[in-house]
MDAnalysis code that builds the backbone (N, CA, C; Angstrom):
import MDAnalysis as mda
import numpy as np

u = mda.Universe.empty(234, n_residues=78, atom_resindex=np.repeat(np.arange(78), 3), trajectory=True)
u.add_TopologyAttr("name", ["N", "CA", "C"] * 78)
u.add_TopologyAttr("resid", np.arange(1, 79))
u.add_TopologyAttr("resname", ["UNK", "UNK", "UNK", "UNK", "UNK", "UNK", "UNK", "UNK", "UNK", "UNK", "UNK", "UNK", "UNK", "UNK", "UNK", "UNK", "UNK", "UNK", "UNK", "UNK", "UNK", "UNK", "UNK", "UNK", "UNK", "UNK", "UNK", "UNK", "UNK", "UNK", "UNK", "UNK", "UNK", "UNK", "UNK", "UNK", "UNK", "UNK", "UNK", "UNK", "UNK", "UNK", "UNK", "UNK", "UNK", "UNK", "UNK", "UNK", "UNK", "UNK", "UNK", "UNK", "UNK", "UNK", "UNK", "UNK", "UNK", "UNK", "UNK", "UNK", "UNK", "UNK", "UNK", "UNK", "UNK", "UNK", "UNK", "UNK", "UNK", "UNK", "UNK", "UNK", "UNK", "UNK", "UNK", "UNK", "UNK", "UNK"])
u.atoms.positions = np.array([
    [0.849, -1.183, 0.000],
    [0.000, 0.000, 0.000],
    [0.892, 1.243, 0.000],
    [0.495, 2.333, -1.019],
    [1.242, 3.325, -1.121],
    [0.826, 4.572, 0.345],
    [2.110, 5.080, 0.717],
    [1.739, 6.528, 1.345],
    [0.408, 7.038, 1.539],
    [0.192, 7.571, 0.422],
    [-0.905, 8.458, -0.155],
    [-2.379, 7.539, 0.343],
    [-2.411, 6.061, -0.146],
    [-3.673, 5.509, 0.258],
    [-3.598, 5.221, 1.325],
    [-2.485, 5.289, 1.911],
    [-2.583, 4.580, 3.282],
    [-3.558, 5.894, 4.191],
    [-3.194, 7.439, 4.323],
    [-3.372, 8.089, 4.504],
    [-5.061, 8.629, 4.327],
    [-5.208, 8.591, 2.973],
    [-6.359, 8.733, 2.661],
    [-7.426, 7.252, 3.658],
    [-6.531, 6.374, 3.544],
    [-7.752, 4.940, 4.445],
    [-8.081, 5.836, 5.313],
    [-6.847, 6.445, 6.295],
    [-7.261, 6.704, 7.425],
    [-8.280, 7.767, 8.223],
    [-8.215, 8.787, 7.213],
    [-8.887, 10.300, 7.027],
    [-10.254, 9.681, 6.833],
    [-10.396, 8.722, 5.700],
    [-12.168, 8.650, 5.288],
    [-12.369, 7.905, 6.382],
    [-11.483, 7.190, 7.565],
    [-12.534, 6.639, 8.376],
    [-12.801, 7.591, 9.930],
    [-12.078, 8.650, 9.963],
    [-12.236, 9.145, 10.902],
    [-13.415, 10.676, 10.879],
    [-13.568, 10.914, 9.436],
    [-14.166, 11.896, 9.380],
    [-16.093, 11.493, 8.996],
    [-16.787, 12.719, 8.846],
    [-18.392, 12.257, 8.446],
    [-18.499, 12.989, 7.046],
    [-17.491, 13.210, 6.213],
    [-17.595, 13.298, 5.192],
    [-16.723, 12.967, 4.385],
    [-16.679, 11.893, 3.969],
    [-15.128, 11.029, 3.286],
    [-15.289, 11.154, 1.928],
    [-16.482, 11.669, 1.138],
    [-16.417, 12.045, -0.132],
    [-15.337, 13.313, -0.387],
    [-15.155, 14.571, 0.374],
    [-14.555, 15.699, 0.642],
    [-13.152, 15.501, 0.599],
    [-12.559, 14.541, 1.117],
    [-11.539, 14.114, 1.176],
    [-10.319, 13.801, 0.182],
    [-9.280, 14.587, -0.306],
    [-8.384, 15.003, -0.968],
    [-6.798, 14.339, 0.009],
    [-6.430, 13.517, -1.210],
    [-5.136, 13.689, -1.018],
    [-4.065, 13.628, -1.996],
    [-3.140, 14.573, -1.887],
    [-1.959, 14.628, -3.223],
    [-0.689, 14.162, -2.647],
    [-0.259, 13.356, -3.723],
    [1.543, 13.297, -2.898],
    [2.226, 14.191, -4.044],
    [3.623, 14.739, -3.093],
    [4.462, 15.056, -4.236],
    [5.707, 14.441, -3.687],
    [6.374, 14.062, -4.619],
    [7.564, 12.871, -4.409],
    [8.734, 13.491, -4.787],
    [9.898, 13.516, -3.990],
    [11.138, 13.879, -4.413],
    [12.244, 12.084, -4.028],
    [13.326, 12.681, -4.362],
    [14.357, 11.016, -4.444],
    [13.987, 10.242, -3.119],
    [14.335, 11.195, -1.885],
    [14.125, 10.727, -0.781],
    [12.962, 10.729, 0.341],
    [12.286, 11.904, -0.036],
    [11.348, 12.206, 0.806],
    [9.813, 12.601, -0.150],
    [8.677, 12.000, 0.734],
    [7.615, 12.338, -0.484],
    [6.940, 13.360, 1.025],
    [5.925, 14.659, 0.409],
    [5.383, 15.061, 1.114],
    [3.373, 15.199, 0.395],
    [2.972, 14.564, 1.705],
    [1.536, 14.277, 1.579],
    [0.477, 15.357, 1.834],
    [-0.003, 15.477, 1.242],
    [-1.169, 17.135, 1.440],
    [-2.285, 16.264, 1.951],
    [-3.253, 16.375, 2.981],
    [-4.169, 16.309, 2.948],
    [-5.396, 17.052, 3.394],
    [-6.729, 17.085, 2.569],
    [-7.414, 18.057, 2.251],
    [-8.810, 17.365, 2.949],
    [-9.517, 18.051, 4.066],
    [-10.731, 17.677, 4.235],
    [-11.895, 18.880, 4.273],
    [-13.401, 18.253, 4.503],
    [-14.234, 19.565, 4.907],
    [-13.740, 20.210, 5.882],
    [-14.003, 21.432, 6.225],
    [-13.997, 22.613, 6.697],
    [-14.221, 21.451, 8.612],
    [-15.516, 21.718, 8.418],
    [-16.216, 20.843, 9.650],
    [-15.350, 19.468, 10.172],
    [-14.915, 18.932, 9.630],
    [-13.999, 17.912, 9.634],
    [-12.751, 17.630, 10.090],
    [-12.275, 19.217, 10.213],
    [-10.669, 19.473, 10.521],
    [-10.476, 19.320, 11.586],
    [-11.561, 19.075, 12.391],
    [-10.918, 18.666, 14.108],
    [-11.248, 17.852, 14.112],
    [-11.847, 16.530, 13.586],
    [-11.594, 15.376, 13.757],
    [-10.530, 14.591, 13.301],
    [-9.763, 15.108, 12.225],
    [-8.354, 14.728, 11.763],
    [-7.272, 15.314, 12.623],
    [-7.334, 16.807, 13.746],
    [-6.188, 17.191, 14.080],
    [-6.268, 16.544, 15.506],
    [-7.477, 16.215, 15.690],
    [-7.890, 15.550, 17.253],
    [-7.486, 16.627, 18.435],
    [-8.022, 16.552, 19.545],
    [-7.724, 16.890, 20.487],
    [-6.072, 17.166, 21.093],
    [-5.231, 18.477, 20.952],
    [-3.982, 19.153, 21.398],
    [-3.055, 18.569, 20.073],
    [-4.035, 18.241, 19.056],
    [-2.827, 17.667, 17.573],
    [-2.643, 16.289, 17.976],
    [-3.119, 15.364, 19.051],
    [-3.189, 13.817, 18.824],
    [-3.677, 13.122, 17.553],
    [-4.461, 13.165, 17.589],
    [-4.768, 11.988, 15.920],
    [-3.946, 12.230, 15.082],
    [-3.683, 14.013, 14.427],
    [-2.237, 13.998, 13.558],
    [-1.579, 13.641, 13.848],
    [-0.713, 13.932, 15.329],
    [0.189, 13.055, 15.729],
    [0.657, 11.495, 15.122],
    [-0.769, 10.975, 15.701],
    [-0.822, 9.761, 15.524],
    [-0.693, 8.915, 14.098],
    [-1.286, 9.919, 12.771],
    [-0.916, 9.508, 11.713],
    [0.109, 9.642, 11.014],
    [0.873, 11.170, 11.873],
    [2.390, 11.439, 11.443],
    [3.190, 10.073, 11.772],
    [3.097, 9.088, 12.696],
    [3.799, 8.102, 13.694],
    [3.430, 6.724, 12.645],
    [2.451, 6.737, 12.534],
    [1.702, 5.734, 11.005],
    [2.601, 5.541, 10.245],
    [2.378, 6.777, 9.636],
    [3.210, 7.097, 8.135],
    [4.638, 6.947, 8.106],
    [5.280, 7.479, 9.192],
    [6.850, 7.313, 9.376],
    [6.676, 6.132, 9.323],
    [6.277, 5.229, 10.136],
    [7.101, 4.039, 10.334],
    [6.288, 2.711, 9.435],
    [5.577, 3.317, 8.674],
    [5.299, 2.670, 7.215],
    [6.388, 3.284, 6.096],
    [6.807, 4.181, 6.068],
    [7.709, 4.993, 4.867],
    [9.277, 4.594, 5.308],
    [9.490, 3.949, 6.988],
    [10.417, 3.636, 7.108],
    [10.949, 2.085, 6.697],
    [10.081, 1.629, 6.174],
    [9.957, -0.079, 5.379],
    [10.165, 0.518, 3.635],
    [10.091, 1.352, 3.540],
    [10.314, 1.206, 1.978],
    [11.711, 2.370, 2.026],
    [12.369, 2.644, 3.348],
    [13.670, 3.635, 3.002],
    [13.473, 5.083, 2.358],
    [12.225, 5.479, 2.528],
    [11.603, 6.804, 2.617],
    [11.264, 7.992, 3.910],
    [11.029, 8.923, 3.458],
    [10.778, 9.912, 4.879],
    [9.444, 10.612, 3.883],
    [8.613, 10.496, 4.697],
    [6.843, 10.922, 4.422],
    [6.435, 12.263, 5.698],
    [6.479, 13.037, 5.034],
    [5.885, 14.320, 5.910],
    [4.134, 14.389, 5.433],
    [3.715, 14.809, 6.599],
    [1.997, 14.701, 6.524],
    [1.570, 16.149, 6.335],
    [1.184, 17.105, 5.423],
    [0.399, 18.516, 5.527],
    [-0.603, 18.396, 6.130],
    [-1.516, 18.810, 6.576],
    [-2.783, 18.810, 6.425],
    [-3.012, 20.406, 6.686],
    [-3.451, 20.400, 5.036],
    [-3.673, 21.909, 4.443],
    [-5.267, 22.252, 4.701],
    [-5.407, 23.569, 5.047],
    [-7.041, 24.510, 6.152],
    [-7.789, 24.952, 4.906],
])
């Protein structure tokens, strides 16, 4: 499973509008960085309570991107 879907799994299951849900990668040699885009209404259920759930998917993603010898930064663009 790539970055990008892994990311997106996780967003459509935490939010109440998973149609809304945007994600772009942009990829360089070593490092890819992930945008992700939700409703308006939605954005605190992805940043969770004091930035936990991001947290938590920043911690995901690393140590999934650290099996393929990559470094994955998470946006999540407002």
């Amino acid at each position: 499973m790539a970055m990008k879907e892994l990311v997106e799994y996780i967003a459509k299951a935490l939010v109440d509008n998973p149609d809304a849900v945007r994600v772009s990668e942009i990829e360089g040699e070593k490092t890819s960085v992930i945008e992700l885009v939700v409703a308006k209404e939605d954005l605190g259920k992805v940043i969770g309570k004091q930035g936990r759930t991001a947290r938590a998917i920043r911690t995901i993603l690393s140590a999934a991107s650290t099996k393929i010898n990559k470094h994955s930064v998470l946006e999540i663009i407002e």
